[in-house]
C-alpha positions in Angstrom: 96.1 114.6 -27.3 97.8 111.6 -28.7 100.0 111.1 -25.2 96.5 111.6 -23.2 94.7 109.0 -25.4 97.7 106.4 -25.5 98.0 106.8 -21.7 94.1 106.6 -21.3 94.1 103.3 -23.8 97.5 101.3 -21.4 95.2 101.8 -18.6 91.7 100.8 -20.1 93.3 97.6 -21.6 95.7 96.9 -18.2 92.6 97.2 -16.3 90.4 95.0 -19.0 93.0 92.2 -18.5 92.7 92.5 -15.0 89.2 92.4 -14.9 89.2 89.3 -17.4 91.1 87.7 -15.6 89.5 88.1 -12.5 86.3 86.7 -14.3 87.9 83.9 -15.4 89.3 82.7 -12.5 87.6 84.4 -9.3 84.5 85.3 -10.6 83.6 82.0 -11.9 83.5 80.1 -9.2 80.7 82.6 -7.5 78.4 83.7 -10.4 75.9 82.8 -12.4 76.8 81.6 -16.2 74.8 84.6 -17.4 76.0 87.0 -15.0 79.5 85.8 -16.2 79.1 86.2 -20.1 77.3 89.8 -18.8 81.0 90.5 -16.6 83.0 89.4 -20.5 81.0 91.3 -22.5 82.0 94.4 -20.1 85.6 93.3 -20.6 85.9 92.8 -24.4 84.0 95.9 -25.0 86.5 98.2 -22.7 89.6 96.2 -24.5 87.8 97.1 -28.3 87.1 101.0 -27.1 91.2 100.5 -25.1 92.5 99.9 -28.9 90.2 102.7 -30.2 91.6 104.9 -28.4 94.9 103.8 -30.2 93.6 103.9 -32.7 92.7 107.0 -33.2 95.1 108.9 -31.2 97.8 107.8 -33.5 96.1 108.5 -36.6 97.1 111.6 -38.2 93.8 111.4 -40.2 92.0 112.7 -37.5 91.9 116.0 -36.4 92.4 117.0 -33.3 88.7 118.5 -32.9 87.8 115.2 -33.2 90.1 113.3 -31.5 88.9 115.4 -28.3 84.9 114.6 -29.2 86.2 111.0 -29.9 88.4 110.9 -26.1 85.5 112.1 -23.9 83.1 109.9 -25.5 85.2 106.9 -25.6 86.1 107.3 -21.7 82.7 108.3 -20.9 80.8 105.4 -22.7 83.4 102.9 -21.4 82.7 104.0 -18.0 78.9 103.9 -18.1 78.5 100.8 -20.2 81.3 98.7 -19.3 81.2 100.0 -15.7 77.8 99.4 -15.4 78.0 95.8 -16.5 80.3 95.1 -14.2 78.1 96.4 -10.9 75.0 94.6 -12.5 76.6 91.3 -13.1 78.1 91.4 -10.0 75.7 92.3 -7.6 75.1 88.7 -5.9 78.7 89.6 -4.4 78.0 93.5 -3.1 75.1 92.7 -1.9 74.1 95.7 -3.5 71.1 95.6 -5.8 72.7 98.2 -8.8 68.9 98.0 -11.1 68.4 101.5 -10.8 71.9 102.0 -12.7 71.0 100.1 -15.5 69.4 103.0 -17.4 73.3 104.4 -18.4 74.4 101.1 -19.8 72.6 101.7 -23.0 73.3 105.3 -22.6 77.4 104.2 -22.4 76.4 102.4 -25.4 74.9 105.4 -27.5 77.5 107.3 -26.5 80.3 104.2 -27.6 78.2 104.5 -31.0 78.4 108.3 -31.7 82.4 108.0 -30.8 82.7 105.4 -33.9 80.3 107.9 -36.1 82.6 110.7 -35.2 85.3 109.4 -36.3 83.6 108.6 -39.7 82.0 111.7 -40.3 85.4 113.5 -39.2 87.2 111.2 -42.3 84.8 111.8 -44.7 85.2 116.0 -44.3 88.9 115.6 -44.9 89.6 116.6 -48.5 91.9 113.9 -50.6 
């Protein structure tokens, strides 16, 4: 599990740097400020769940129960939050009018949430 989650974390953060970058410099020339600050906040919060992943696949606290639970939500939650961001913010340039996908970027988020409460409650069975 720790080689799947380390792979899966180099390729959530390669891609968040791309995508950062690409807001920085591409993206800000042809959106809205808001719709900008929407595209970042898709960015910084595939980077934090990138180093999560990290996180917790190196961590020998974790069991590997968990650390399954924690992968598929993580991946998931990135996906349909951060994902989802990114269609909605930039749907001036598709063309292509995403609303009816913005039901699963809260849903993403939950399930971002329950990954971090995992991990808790999976620490707090271990015995000392």
């Amino acid at each position: 599990m720790e080689r799947k989650m380390t792979a899966t974390a180099a390729i959530l953060g390669l891609l968040a740097i791309i995508l950062g970058a690409f807001g920085a410099h591409a993206l800000k020339k042809v959106l809205e400020p808001e719709q900008l600050v929407a595209f970042e906040t898709g960015v910084k919060y595939q980077m934090y769940h990138a180093l999560f992943l990290l996180l917790v696949g190196w961590n020998g606290l974790v069991s590997e129960k968990a650390k399954k639970t924690i992968y598929g939500l993580t991946v998931v939650g990135v996906v349909f939050f951060s994902g989802s961001i990114y269609l909605l913010s930039t749907k001036n340039l598709s063309g292509i009018d995403f609303k009816s996908i913005g039901i699963i970027t809260p849903i993403g988020g939950l399930l971002l949430i329950v990954a971090w409460f995992w991990l808790f409650i999976d620490l707090i069975r271990k015995k000392s």
